[in-house]
N, CA, C and O of each residue as an XYZ file, in Angstrom:
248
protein
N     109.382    109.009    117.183
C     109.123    107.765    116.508
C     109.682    107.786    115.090
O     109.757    108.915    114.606
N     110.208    106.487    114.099
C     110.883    106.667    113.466
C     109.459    106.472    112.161
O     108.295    106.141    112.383
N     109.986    106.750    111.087
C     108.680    106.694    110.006
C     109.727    105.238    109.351
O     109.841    105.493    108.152
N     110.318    104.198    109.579
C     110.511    103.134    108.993
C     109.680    101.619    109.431
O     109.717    101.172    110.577
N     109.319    101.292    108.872
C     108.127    100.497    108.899
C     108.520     99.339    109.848
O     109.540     98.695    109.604
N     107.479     98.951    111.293
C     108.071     98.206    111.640
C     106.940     96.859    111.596
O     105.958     97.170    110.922
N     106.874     95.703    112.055
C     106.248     94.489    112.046
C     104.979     94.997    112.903
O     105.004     95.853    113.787
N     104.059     94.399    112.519
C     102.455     94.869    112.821
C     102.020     95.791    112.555
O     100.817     95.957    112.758
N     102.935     96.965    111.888
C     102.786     98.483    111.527
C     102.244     98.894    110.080
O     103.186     98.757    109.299
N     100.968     99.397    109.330
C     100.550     99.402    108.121
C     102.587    100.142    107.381
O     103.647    100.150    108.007
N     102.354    100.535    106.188
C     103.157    100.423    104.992
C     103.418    102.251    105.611
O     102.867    102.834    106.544
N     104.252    102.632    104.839
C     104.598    104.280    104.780
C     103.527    105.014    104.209
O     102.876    105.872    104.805
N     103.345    104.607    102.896
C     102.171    104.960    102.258
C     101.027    104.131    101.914
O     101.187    102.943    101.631
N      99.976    104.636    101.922
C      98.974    103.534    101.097
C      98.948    102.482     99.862
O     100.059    102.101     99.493
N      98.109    102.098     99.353
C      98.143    101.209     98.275
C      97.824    102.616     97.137
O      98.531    103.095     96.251
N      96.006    103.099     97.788
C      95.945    103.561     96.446
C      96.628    104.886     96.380
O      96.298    105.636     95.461
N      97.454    105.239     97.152
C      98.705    106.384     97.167
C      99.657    106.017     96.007
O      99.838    106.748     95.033
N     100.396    104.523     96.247
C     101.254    104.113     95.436
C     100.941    104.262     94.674
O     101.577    105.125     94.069
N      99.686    103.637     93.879
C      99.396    103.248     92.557
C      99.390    104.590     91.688
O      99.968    104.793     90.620
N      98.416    105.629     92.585
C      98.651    106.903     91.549
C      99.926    107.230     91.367
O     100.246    107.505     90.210
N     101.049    107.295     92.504
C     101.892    107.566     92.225
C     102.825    106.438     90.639
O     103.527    106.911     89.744
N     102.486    105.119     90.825
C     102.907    104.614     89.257
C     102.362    104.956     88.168
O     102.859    104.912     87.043
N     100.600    105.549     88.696
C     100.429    106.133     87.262
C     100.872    107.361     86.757
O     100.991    107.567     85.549
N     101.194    108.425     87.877
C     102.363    109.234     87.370
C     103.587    108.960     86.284
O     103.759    109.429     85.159
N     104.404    107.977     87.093
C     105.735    107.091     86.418
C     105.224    106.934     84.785
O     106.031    107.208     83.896
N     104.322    106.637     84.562
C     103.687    105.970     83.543
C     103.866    106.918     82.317
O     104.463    106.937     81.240
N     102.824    107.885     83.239
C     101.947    109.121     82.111
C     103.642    109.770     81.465
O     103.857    110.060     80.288
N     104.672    109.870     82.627
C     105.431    110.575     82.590
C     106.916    109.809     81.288
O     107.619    110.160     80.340
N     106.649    108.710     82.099
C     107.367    107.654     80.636
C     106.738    107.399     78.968
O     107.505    107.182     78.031
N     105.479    107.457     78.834
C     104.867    107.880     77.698
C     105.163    109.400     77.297
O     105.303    109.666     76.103
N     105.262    110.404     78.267
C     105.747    111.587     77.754
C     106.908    111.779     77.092
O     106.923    112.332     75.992
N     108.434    111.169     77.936
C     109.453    111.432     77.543
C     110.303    110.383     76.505
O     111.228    110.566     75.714
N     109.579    109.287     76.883
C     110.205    107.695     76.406
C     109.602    107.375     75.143
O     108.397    107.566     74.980
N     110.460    106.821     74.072
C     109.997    105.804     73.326
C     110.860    105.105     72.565
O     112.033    105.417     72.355
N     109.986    103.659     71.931
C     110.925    103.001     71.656
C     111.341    101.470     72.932
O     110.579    101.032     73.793
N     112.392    101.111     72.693
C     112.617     99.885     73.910
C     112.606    100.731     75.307
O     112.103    100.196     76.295
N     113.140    102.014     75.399
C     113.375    102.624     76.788
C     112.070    102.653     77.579
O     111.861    102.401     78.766
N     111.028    103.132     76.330
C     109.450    102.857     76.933
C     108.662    101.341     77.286
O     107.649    101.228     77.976
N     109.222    100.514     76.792
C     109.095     99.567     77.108
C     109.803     98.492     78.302
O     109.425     97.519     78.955
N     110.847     99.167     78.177
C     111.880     98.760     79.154
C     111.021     99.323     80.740
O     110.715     98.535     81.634
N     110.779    100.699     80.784
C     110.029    101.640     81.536
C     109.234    101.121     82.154
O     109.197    101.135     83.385
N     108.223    100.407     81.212
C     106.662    100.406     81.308
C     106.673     99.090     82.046
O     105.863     98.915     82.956
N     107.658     98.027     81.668
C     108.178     96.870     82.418
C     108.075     96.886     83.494
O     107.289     96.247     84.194
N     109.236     97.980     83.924
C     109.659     97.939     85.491
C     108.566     98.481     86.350
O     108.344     97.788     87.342
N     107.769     99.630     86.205
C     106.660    100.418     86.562
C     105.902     99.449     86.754
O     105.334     99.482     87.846
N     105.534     98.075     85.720
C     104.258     97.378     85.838
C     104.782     96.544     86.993
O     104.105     96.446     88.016
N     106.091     95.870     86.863
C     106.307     95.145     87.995
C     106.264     95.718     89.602
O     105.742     95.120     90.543
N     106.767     96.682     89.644
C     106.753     97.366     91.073
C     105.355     97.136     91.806
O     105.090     96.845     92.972
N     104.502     97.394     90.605
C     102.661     98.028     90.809
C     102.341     96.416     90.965
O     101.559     96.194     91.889
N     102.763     95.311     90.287
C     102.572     93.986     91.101
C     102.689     93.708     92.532
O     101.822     93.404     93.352
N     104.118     93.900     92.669
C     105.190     93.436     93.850
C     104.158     93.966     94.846
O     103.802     93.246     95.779
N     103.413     95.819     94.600
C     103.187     96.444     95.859
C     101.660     95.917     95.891
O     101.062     96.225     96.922
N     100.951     95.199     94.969
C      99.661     94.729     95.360
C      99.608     93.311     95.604
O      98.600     92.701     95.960
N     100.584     92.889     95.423
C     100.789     91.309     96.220
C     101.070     91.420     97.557
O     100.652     90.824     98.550
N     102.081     92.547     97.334
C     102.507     92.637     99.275
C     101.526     93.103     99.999
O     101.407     92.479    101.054
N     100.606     94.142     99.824
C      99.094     94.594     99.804
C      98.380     93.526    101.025
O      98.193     93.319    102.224
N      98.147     93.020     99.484
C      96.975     91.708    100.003
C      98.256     90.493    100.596
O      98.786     90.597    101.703
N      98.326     90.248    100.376
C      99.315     89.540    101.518
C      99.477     89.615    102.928
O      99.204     88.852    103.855
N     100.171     91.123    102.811
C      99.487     91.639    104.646
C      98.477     91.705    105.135
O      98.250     91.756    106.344
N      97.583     91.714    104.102
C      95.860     91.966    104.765
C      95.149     90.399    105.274
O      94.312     90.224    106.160
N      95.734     89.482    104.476
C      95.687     87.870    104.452
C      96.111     87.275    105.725
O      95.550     86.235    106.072
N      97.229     87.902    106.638
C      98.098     87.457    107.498
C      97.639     88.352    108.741
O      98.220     88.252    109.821
């Protein structure tokens, strides 16, 4: 069986899998980043952590 996600099939990973994993991204961009790059960073990280809790609840809705 293939591990790529198919229709009726939950996600690869979990939600609250993902999320720790962005708060990794995070901790790890406050470590190395600052300045616009950290912000630039902290941007994209926050959006992803949207996208994957809209899509979340979305599937759970449907």
């Amino acid at each position: 069986m293939s591990s790529f996600n198919r229709e009726g099939q939950g996600g690869v990973i979990g939600l609250r899998t993902a999320l720790i994993l962005y708060a990794v991204l995070i901790v790890a961009s406050f470590a190395t980043l600052k300045g616009a790059a950290l912000v630039i960073a902290l941007l994209i990280v926050g959006a992803l952590a949207a996208k994957t809790v809209v899509h979340f609840f979305r599937g759970r809705i449907e």
